[in-house]
Structures are given as structure tokens and as C-alpha cells.
TORKOL-4160 file (C-alpha; in steps of 0.2 Angstrom, whole numbers, padded with zeros to 4 digits, m for minus):
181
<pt num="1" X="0554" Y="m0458" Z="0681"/>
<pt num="2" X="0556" Y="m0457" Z="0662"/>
<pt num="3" X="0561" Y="m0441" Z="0656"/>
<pt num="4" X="0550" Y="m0428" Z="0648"/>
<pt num="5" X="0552" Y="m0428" Z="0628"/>
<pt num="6" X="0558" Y="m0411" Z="0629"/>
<pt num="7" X="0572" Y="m0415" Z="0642"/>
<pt num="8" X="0574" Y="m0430" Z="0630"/>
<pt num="9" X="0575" Y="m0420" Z="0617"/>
<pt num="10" X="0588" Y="m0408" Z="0623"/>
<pt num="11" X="0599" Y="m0424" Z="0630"/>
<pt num="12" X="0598" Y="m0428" Z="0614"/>
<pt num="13" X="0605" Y="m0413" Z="0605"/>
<pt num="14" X="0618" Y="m0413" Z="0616"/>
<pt num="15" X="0624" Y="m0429" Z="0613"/>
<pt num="16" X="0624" Y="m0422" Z="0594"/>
<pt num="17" X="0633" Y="m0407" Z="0598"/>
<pt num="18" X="0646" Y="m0414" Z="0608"/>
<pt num="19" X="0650" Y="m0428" Z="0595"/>
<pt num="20" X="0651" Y="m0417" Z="0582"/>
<pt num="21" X="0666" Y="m0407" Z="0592"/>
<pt num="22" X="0673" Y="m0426" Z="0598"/>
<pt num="23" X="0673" Y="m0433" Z="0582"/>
<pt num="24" X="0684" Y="m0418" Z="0574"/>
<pt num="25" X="0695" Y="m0419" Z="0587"/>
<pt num="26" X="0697" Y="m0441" Z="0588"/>
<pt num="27" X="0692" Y="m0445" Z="0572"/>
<pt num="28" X="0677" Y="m0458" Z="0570"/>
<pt num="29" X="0686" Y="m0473" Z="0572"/>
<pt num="30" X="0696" Y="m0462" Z="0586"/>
<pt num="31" X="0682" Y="m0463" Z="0601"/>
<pt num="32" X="0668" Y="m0474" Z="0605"/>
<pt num="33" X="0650" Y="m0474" Z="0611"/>
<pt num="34" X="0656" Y="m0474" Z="0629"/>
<pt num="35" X="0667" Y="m0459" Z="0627"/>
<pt num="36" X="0655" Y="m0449" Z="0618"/>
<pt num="37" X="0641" Y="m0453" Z="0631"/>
<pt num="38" X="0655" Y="m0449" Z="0645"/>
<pt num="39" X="0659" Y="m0432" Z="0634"/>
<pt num="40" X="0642" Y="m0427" Z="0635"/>
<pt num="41" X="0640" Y="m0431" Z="0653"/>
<pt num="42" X="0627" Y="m0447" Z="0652"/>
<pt num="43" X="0626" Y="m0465" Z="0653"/>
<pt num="44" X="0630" Y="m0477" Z="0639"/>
<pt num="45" X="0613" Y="m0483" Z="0641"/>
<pt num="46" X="0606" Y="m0470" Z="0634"/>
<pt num="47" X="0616" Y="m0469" Z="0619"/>
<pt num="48" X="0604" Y="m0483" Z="0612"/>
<pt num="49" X="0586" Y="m0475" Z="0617"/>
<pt num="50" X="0592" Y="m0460" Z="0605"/>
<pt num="51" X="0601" Y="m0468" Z="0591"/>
<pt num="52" X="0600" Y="m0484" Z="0581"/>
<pt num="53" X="0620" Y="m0485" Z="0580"/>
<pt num="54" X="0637" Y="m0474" Z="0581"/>
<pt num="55" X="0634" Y="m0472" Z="0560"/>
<pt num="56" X="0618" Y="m0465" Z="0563"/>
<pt num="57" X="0626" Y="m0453" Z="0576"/>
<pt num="58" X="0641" Y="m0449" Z="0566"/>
<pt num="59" X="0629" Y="m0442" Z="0552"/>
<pt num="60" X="0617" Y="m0433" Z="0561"/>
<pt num="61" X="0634" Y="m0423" Z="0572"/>
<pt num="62" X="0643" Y="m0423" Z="0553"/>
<pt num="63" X="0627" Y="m0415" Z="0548"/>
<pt num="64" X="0627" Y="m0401" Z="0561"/>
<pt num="65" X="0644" Y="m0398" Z="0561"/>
<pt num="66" X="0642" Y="m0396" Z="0541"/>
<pt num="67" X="0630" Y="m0383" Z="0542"/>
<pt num="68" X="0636" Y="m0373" Z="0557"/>
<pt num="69" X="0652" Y="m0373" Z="0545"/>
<pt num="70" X="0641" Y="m0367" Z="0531"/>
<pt num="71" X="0635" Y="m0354" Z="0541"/>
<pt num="72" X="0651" Y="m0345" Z="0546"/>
<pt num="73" X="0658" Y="m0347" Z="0529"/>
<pt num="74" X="0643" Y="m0337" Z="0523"/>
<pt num="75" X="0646" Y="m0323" Z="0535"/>
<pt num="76" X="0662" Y="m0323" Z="0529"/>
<pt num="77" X="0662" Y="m0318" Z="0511"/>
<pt num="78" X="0642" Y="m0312" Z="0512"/>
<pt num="79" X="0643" Y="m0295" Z="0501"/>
<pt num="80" X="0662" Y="m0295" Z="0500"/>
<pt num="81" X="0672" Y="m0286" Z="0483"/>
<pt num="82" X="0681" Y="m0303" Z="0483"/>
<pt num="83" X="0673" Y="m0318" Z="0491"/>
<pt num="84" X="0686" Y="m0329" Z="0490"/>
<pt num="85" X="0700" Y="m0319" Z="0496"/>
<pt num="86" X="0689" Y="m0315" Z="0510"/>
<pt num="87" X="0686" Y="m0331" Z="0514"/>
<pt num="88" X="0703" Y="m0338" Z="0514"/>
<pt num="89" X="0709" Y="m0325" Z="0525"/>
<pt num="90" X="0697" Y="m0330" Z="0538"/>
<pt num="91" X="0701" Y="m0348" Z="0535"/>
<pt num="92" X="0716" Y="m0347" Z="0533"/>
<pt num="93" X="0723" Y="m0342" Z="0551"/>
<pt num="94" X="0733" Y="m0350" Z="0568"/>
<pt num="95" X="0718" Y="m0350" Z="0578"/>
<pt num="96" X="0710" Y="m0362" Z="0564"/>
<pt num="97" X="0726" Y="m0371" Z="0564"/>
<pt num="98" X="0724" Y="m0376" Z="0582"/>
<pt num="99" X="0705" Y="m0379" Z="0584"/>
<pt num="100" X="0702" Y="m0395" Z="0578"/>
<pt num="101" X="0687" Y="m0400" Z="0586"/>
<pt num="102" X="0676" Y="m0385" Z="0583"/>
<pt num="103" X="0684" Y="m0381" Z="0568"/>
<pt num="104" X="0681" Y="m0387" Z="0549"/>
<pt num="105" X="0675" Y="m0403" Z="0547"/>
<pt num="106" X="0678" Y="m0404" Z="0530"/>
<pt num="107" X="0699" Y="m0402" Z="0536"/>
<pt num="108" X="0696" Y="m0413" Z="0550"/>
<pt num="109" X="0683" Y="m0427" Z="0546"/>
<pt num="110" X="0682" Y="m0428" Z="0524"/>
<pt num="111" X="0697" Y="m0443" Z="0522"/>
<pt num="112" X="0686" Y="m0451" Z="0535"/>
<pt num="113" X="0672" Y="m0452" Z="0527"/>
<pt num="114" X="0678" Y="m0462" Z="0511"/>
<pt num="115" X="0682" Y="m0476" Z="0522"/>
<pt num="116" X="0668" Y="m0489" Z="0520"/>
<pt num="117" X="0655" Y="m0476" Z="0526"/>
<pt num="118" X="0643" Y="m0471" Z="0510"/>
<pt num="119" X="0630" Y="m0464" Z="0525"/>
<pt num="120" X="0644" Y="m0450" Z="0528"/>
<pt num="121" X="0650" Y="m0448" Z="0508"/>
<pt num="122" X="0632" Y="m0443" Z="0506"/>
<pt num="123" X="0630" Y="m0433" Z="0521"/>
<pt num="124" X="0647" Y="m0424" Z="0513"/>
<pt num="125" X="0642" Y="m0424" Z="0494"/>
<pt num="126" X="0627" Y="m0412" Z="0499"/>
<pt num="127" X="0634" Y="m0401" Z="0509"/>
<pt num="128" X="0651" Y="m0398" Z="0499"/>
<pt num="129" X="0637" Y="m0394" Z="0482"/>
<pt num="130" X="0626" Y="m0383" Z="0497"/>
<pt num="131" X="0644" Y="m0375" Z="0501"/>
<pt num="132" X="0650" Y="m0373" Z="0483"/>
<pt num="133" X="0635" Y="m0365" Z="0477"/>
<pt num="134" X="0636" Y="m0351" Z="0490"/>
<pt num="135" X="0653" Y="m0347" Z="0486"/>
<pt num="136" X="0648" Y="m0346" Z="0467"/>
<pt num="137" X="0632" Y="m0337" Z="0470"/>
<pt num="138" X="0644" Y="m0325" Z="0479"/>
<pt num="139" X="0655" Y="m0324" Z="0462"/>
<pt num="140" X="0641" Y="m0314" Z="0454"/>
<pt num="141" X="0641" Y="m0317" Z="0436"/>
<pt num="142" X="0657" Y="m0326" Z="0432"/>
<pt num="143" X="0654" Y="m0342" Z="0419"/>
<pt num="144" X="0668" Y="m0352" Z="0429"/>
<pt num="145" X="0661" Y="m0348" Z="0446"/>
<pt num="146" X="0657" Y="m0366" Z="0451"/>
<pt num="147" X="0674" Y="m0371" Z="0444"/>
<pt num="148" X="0680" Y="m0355" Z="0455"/>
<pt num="149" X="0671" Y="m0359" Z="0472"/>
<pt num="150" X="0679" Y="m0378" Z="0470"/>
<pt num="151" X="0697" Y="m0375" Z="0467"/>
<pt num="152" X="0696" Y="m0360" Z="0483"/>
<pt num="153" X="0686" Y="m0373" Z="0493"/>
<pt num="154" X="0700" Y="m0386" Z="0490"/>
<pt num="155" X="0713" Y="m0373" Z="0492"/>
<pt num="156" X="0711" Y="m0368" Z="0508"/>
<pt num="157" X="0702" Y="m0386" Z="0515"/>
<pt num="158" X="0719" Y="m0396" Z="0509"/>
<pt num="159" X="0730" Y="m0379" Z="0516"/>
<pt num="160" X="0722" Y="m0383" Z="0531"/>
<pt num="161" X="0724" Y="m0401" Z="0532"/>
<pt num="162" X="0743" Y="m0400" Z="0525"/>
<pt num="163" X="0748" Y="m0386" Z="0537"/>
<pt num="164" X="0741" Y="m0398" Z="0554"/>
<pt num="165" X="0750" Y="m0412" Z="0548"/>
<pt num="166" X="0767" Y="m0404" Z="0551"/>
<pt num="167" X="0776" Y="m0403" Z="0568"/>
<pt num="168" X="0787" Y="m0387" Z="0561"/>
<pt num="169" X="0780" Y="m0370" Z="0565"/>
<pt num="170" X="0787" Y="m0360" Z="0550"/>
<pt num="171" X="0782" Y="m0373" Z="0537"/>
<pt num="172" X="0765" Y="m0370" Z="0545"/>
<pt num="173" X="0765" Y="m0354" Z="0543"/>
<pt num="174" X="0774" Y="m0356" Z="0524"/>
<pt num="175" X="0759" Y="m0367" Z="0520"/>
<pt num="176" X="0744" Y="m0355" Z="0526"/>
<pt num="177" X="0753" Y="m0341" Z="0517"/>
<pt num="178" X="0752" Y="m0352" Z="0500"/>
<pt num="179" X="0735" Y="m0358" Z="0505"/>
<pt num="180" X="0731" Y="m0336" Z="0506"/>
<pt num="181" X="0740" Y="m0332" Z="0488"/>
């Protein structure tokens, strides 16, 4: 018996859902179709009834994840005195640090994306300008507040990045301190 399009439907967002978390955690190249259907406790087979091929998966969960992450940066500096402090304090933190797979994707996925995949670099040019502009919007009237939103945004991003690469709990902790100031 086929499944109704709403039960198809669901399946499918949570194929996207769980991709988006499995992809931050492995990495693209780092799990395959079987693993991701397995993840998201269904059959390979229906990997192919829902999606043309992996690329058009990993845009679609890049997508989601991108937004979702849009979303709680916005909560965080919405109506603050200072946006960007506010935002690099909640970025900024140990618990960050250790969720990679339902944390920023632009930390755990945006080198990926520059490796023969211009589907993703697209997918990542508009919602780094979506992101940029929300934080400058949040600058009020400031002349260099795109300028502003970028340098923070690549602050904390590469902050994030540098302080998982290290197996050394102080420079860690060194590094998100920086990433703060």
C-alpha cells in the first residue's frame, strides 16, 4: 500500500531534518545516502522517490538548517543596545563548542560548500546576504553597518571554527574569549 502524500510528505521532511543535523556532524562527503536514510529510520529505496540525488538533499537540509539558524540569531540580538555583543555572547559559548550537528552550519558546513558544489555556494550566498542584513538592520543608522554585521559574522563563524579544531581545552576557551572582545 503506497503511502498517503501527507505521510509522504512528513517522511520526507524528516529525512531533511535529519540530514541537516548529520551533515553538520559528518560533513557532506562524511555519510552517505544509506546512512542518512538509516538516520532517519527508512529504507534506502525511498531515498530516490523523494529526491533527485544527495546534492539536491544537501541543499534543501543546508537550506533548513540556514534558516533555523537565521532564526535564533534574530532572537538573539532582536532589540538589543548592542547587537553584536549580544550576539557573540550567545554564539560564542561551550555548549556551541560541542554541538556540532545542530549547531551553526555556517561553522560546520561553509569550507564544504566551496568544493565543486555551486548548488551549495548559492544556497550559502543568500542566506549569508539574508543573515548580514538582519544584523545591519539591527545597527540602526550606522553608514558602515553591512561592513559591521560582516566582520562580527566572520568573527565569531571563524572563532567558532578555530576553537573546534583544537584538542586543548584552555586554547579553546583562549579563542572564544578573543572571538567575545
Amino acid at each position: 500500500m503506497r503511502a498517503s502524500r501527507e505521510v509522504a510528505e512528513k517522511n520526507r521532511q524528516n529525512v531533511v531534518r535529519t540530514a541537516a543535523r548529520q551533515f553538520r556532524k559528518h560533513g557532506y562527503d562524511g555519510i552517505g545516502i544509506a546512512g542518512l536514510m538509516k538516520a532517519a529510520g527508512m529504507t534506502q529505496g525511498g531515498f530516490y522517490k523523494q529526491f533527485k540525488n544527495k546534492e539536491a538533499l544537501e541543499c534543501e537540509a543546508t537550506e533548513l538548517a540556514l534558516r533555523e539558524n537565521l532564526q535564533s540569531w534574530t532572537k538573539a540580538i532582536d532589540g538589543r543596545e548592542d547587537p553584536i555583543a549580544s550576539l557573540k555572547y550567545w554564539y560564542l559559548t561551550p555548549e556551541h563548542l560541542g554541538a556540532v550537528d545542530v549547531g551553526c552550519p555556517y561553522a560546520a558546513l561553509a569550507a564544504e560548500a566551496t568544493r565543486d558544489r555551486p548548488a551549495l555556494q548559492a544556497v550559502f550566498t543568500e542566506a549569508i546576504n539574508r543573515q548580514v542584513e538582519t544584523l545591519a538592520m539591527e545597527l540602526g543608522d550606522d553608514a558602515n553597518r553591512r561592513e559591521k554585521a560582516i566582520q562580527a559574522m566572520a568573527q565569531i563563524v571563524g572563532s567558532l571554527i578555530l576553537a573546534r579544531s583544537v584538542d586543548d581545552a584552555d586554547l579553546q576557551k583562549e579563542i572564544i574569549s578573543a572571538g567575545r572582545s
